[in-house]
C-alpha positions in Angstrom: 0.0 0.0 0.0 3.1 2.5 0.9 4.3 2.1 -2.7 0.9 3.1 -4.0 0.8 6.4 -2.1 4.2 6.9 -3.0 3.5 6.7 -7.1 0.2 8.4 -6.6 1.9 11.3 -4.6 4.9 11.3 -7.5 2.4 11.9 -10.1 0.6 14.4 -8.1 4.0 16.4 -8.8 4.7 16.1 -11.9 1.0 17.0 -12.6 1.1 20.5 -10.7 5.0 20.5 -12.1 3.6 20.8 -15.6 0.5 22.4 -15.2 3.1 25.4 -13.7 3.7 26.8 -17.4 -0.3 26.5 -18.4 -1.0 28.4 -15.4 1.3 31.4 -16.4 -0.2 31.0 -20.2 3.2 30.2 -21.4 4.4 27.7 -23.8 7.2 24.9 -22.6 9.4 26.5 -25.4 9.1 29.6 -24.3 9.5 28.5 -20.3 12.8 26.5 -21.7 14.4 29.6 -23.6 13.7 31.6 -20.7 15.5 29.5 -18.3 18.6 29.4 -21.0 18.3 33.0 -20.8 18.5 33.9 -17.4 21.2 31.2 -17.2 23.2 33.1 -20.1 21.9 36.3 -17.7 23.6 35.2 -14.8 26.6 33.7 -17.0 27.5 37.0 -17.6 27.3 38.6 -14.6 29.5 36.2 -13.4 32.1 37.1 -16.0 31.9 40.6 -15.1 32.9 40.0 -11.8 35.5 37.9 -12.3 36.9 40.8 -15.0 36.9 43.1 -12.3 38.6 41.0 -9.6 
């Protein structure tokens, strides 16, 4: 019985996991470029830093 609340609770994650970009009326491409993006954005920040050090 454990296991069975344990894969019912899993999907009940990824459910509300990918329900996430519906809610903010965004398509997954768009939610996967914006990650790259801030992860370029913070890329560079980082490389500024280490420029001025």
């Amino acid at each position: 019985m454990s296991n069975i609340a344990v894969i019912t609770e899993g999907n009940n994650f990824l459910w509300v996991f990918f329900n996430i970009p519906r809610k903010l009326r965004i398509t997954y491409v768009q939610f996967f470029v914006l990650g790259v993006y801030f992860e370029k954005l913070s890329g560079y920040t980082d490389n500024i830093k280490r420029q001025n050090c």
